[in-house]
C-alpha positions as CSV (number, residue, x, y, z in Angstrom):
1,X,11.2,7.8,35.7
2,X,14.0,6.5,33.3
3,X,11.5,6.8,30.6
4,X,10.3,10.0,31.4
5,X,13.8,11.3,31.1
6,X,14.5,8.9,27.7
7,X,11.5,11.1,26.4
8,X,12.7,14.1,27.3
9,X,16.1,13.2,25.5
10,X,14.6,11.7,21.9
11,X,11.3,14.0,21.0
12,X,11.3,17.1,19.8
13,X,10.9,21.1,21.2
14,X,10.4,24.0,19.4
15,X,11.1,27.4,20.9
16,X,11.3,30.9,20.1
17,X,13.4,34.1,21.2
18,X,14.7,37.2,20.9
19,X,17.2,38.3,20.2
20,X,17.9,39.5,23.7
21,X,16.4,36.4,25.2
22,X,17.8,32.8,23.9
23,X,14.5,31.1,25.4
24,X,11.4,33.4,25.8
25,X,8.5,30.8,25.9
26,X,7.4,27.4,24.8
27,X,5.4,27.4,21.9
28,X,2.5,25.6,22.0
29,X,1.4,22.3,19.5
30,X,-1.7,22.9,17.9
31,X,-1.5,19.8,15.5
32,X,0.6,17.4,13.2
33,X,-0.4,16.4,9.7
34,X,1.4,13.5,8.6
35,X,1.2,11.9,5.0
36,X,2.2,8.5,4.6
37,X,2.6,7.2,1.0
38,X,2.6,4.3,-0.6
39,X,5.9,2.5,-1.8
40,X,8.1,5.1,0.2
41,X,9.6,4.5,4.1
42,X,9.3,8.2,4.8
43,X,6.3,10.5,5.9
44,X,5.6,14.1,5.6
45,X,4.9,16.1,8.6
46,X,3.7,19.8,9.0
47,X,4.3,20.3,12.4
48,X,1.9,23.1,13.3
49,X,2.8,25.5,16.6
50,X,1.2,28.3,17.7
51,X,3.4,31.0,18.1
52,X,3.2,34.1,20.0
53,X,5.1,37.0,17.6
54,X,3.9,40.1,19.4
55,X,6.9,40.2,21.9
56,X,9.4,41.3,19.1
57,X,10.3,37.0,18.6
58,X,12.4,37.2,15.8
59,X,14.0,33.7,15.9
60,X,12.9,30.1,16.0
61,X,15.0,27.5,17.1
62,X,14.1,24.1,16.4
63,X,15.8,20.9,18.3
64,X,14.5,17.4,17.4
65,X,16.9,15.3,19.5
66,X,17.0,11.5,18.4
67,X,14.2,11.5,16.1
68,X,14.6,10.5,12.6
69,X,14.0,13.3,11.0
70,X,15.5,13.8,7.4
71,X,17.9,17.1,7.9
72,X,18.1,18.3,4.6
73,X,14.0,18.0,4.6
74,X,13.2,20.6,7.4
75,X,11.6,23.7,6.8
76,X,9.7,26.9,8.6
77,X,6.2,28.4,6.8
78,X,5.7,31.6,9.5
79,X,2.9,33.7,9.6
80,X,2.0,36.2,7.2
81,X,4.1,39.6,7.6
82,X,7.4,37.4,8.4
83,X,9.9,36.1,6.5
84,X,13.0,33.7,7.1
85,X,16.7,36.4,7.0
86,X,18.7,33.9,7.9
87,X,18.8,30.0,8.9
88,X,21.8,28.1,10.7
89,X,23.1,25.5,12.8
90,X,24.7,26.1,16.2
91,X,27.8,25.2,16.6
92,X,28.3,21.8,18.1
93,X,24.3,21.0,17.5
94,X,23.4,18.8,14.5
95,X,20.1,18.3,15.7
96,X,19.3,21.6,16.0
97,X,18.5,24.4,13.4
98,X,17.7,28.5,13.7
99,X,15.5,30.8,12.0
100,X,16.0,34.5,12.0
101,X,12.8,35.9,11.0
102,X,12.1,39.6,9.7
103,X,9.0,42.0,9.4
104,X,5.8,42.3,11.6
105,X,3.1,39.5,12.1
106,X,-0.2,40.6,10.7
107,X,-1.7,38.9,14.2
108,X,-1.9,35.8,15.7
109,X,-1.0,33.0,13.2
110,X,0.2,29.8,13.2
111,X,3.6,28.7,12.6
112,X,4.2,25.7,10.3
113,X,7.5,23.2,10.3
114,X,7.6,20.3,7.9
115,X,9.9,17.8,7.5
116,X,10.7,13.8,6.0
117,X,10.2,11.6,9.1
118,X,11.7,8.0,8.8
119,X,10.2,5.3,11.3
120,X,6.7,4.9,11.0
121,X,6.4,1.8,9.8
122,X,2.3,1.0,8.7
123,X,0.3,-1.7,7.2
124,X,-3.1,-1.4,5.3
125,X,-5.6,-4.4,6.8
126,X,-8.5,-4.7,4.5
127,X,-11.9,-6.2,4.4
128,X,-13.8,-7.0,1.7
129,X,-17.2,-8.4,1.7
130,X,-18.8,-10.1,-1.8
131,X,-22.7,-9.8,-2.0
132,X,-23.7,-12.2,-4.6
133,X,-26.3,-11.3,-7.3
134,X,-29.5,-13.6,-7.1
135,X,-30.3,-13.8,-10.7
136,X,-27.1,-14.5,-11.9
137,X,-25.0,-17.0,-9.9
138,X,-21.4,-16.0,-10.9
139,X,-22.0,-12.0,-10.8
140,X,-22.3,-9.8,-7.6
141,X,-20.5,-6.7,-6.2
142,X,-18.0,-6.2,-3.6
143,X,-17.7,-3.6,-0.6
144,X,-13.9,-2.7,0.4
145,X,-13.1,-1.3,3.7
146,X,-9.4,-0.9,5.0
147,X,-7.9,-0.2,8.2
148,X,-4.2,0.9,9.5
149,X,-2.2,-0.1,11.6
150,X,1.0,2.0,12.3
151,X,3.9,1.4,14.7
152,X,6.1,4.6,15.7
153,X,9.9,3.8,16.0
154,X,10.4,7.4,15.0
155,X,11.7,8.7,18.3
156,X,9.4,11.5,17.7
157,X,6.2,11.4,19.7
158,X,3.0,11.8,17.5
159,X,0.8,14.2,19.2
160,X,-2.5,15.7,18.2
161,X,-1.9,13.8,14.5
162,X,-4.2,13.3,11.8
163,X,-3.2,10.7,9.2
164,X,-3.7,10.3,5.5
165,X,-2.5,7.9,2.9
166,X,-1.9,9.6,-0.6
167,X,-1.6,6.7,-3.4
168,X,-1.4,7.5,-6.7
169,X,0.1,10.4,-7.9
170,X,-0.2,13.8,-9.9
171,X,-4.0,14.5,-10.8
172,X,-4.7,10.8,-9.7
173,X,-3.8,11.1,-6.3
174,X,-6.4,9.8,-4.0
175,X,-6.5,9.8,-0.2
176,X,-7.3,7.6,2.3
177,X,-7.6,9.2,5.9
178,X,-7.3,7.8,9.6
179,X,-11.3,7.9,10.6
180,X,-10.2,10.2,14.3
181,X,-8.8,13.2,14.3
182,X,-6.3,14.8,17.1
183,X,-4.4,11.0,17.8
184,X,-1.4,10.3,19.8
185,X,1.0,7.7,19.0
186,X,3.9,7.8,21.4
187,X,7.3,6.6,20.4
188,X,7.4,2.8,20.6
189,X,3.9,2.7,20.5
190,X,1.4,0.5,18.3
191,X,-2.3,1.6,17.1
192,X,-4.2,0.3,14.3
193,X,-7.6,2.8,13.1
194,X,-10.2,2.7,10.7
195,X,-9.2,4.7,6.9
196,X,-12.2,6.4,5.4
197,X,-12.0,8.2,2.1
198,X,-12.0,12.0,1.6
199,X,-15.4,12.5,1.4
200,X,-16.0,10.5,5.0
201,X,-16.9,7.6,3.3
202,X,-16.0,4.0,5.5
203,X,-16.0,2.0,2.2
204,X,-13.1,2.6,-0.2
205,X,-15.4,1.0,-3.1
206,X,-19.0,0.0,-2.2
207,X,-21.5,-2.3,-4.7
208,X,-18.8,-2.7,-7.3
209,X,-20.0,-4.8,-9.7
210,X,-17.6,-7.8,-10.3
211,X,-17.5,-11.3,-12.2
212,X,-16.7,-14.7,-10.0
213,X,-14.3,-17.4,-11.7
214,X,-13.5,-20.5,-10.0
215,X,-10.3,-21.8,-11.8
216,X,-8.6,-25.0,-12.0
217,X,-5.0,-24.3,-13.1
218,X,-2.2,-26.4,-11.6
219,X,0.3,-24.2,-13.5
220,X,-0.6,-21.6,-11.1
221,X,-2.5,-22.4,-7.9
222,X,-0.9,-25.9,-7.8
223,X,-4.4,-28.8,-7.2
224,X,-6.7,-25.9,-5.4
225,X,-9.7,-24.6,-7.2
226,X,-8.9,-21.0,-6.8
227,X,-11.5,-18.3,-6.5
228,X,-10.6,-15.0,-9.1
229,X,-12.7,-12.0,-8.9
230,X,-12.8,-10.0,-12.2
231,X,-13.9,-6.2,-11.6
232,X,-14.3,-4.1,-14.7
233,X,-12.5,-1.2,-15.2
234,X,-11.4,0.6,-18.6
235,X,-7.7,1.2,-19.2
236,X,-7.0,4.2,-18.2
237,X,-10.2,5.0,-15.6
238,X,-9.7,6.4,-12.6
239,X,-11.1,3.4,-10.9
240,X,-8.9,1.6,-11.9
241,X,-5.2,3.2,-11.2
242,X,-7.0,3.4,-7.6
243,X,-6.9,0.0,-7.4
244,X,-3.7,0.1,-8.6
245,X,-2.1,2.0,-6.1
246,X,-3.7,0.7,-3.2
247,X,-1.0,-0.9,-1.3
248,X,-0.6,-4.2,-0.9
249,X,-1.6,-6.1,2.6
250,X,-3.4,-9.1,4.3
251,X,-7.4,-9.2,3.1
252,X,-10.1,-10.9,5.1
253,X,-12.9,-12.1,2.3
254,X,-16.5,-12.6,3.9
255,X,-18.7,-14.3,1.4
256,X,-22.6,-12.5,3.0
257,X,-25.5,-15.3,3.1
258,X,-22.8,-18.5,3.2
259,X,-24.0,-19.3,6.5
260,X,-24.5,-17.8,9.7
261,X,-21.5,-16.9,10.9
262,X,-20.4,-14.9,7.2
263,X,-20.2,-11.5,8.4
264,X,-18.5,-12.2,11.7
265,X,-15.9,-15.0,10.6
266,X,-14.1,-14.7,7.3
267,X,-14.3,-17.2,4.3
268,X,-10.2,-16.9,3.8
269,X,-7.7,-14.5,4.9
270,X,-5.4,-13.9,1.5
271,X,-3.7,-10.6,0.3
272,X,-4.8,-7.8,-1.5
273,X,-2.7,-7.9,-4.8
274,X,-4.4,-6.1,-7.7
275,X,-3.7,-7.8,-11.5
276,X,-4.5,-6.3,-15.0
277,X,-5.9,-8.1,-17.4
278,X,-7.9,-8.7,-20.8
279,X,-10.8,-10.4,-20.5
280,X,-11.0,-12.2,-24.0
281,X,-7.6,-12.5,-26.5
282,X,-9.1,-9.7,-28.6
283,X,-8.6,-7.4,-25.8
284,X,-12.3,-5.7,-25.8
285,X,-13.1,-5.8,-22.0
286,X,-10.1,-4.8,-19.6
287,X,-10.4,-5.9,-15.6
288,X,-8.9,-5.8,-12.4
289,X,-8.2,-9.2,-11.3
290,X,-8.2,-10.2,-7.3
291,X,-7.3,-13.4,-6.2
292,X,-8.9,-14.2,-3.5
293,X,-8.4,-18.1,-2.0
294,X,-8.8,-21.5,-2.9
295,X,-12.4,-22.8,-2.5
296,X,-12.3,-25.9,-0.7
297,X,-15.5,-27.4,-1.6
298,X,-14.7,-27.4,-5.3
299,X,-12.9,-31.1,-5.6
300,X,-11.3,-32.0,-8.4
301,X,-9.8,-35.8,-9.1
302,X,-7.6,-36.0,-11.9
303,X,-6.5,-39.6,-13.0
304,X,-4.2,-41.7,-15.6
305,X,-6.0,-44.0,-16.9
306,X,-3.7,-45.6,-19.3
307,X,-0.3,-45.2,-20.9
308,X,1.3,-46.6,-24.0
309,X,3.8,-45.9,-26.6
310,X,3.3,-45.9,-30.2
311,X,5.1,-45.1,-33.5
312,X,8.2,-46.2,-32.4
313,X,10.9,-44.9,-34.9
314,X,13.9,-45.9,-35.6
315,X,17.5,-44.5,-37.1
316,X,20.1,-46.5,-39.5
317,X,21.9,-48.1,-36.8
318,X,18.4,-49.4,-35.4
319,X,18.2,-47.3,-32.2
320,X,14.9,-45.7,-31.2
321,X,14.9,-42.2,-32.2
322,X,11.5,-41.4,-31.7
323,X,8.0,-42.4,-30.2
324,X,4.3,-41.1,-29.4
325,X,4.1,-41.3,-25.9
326,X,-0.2,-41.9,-25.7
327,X,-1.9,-40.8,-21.9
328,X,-5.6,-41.5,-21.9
329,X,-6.8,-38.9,-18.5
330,X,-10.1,-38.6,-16.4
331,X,-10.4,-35.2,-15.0
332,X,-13.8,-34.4,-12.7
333,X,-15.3,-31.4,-10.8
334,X,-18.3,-31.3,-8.3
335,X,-19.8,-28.7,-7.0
336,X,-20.5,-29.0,-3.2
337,X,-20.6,-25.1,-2.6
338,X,-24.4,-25.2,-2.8
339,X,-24.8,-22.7,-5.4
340,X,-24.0,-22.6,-9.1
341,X,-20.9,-21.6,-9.7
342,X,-18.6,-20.3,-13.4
343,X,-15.7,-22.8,-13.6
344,X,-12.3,-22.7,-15.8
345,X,-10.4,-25.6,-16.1
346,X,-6.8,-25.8,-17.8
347,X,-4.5,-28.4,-18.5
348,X,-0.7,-27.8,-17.9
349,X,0.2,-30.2,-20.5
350,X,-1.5,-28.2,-23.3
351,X,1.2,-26.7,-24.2
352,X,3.6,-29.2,-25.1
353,X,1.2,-32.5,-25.5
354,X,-1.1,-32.8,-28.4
355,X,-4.9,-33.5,-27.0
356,X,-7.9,-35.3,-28.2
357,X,-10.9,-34.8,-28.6
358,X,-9.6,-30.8,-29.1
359,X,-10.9,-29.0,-26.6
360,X,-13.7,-25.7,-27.6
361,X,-11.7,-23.2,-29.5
362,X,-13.0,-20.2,-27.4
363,X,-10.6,-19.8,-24.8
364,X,-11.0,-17.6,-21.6
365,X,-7.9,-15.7,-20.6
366,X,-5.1,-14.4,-22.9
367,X,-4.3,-16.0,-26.3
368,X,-2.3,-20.1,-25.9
369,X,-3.7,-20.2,-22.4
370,X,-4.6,-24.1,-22.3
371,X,-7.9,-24.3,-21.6
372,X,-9.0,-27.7,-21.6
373,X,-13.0,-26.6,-20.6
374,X,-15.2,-23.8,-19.3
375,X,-18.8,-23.5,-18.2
376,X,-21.8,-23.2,-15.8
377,X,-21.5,-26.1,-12.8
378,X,-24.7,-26.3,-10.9
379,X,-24.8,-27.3,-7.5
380,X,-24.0,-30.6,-6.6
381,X,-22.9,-31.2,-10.4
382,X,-19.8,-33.2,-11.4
383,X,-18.7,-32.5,-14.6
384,X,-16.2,-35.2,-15.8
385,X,-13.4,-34.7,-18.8
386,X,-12.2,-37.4,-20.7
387,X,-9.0,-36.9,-23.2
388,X,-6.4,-38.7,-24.6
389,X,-2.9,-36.4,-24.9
390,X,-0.2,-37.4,-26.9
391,X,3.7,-36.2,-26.5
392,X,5.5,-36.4,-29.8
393,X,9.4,-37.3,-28.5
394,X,12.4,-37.1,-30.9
395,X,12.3,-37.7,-34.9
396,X,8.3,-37.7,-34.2
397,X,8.3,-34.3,-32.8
């Protein structure tokens, strides 16, 4: 009962009137179209009544209670043949707001109010599945489906809804819409639906073609062999300021054929976080980069084998002032993924220590990324580095 009456108190009427009659009748909900977008805490909503003019209504008064709707933000759309002569507040009523309309309805039309509603507070869930390519061990494609799920602290109760997400903006918008049609979300209330694209469609991106790196870079994923997917998009396409602006949220990554439980359990749960970048220093191929988990069955053992100084030098009054600080390493990787996989590996020292044997001057990744090697490691293959890095301290710097 006491929440029965807390309703009553915090949602929102709408009624009409003469202007004989304050209240003449209740006008009745026909829907709710409500835009969430990406990066803001408000949504749109045209809040769509059907009306009943042919009473001589001339007014519409609108009372929204408790819920957080943005004042400034309201407004009335009536049918055609009517227009808005005046708009006010009652005295004493900051929740409430008037309409005085003029002219003649046409017929029977439907009566729209919009407004910025604060309190719906949503998260994008996706799924993305990689289907790997046969012929060609580290290529494949990816399928991307998404779901929402929304949590109403409004105070306004949703009612008859449909839901879209707009990312992007100007002519790259994009939508993403809430699968059902004609939901209810109370106030207080959590629900979480499927998001299909405008045309229908349940996958946002389907057979993608994409590129998968396994990288060893302690500088970045600490001692975990991390698993990059590179999907190829042109600066500037539209495919890839969608990625862009989908928002970011947790991920579950299914890896099809790994065993027999891939397409119910996923590989890793991560984030979706979309990166730009080049694919070679020259800057030929641009990508979208998605991290997406460390891949356990990648080991790598990395090992100081021995450690000396050498070229001691010395200043006037006979103090050390400099020295060649000599590291020889042992760095391996085996494969026990049981396929062939693309590996990167890079050395965090590169950078300041001085290496031998130098590693292949074709670096992957941006210019001065230390690379120490890169290449094709089959199933069950170890590859194993050996190097000897030198750090050139004081006068011998």
């Amino acid at each position: 009962m006491l929440r029965v009456a807390a309703c009553a108190l915090c949602g929102l009427a709408l009624c009409v009137g003469s202007f004989a009659v304050e209240l003449q009748q209740a006008a009745c909900r026909t829907g709710m179209e409500i835009t969430l977008t990406s990066g803001s805490p408000r949504a749109l909503v045209r809040d769509i009544r059907g009306i009943d003019y042919s009473r001589q209504v001339k007014s519409v008064v609108f009372s929204y209670g408790q819920a957080k709707i943005i004042a400034d933000s309201i407004q009335i759309a009536p049918p055609l043949g009517l227009t808005v002569a005046r708009t006010y507040r009652p005295a004493g009523k900051d929740n409430c707001l008037v309409w005085e309309l003029k002219g003649d309805a046409q017929g029977p039309g439907p009566t729209v109010i919009s407004y910025e509603l604060e309190g719906l507070k949503w998260q994008p869930l996706y799924r993305l599945t990689y289907e790997q390519d046969r012929s060609v061990p580290d290529r494949g494609g990816i399928n991307l489906q998404a779901e929402i799920a929304i949590t109403n602290d409004s105070g306004l109760d949703l009612e008859s809804a449909s839901l879209l997400l707009a990312l992007g903006g100007g002519e790259d918008t994009r939508e993403l819409r809430v699968r059902d049609q004609g939901l209810d979300l109370p106030t207080g209330w959590s629900k979480q639906w499927p998001l299909v694209t405008a045309a229908g469609s349940a996958y946002i991106y389907e057979a993608v073609p994409v590129h998968l790196r396994h990288v060893y870079d302690p500088r970045v994923y600490g001692k975990a062999v991390q698993k990059l997917l590179l999907i190829p998009a042109e600066p500037g396409s539209s495919q890839r300021l969608h990625l862009l602006s989908l928002p970011e949220g947790p991920m579950e990554v299914f890896f099809s054929g790994s065993g027999e439980m891939s397409d119910e359990v996923p590989a890793v749960v991560t984030t979706w976080r979309a990166q730009v970048g080049l694919e070679d220093a020259a800057g030929t191929e641009a990508y979208m980069l998605l991290d997406v988990g460390a891949e356990a069955d990648i080991v790598v053992a990395h090992s100081v084998l021995a450690s000396r100084k050498d070229k001691l030098a010395l200043d006037k009054l006979g103090r050390v002032s400099g020295m060649d600080i000599i590291e020889q390493h042992r760095l391996s990787v085996t494969n026990h993924t049981g396929a062939d996989v693309e590996m990167a590996v890079y050395q965090e020292l590169l950078g300041t220590w001085e290496i031998k044997p130098k590693p292949a001057a074709v670096p992957v990744g941006a210019d001065g990324q230390p690379l120490l090697w890169s290449g094709a490691l089959a199933a069950g293959e170890t590859q194993t580095l050996e190097f000897i890095l030198i750090k050139h301290q004081g006068t011998n710097a």
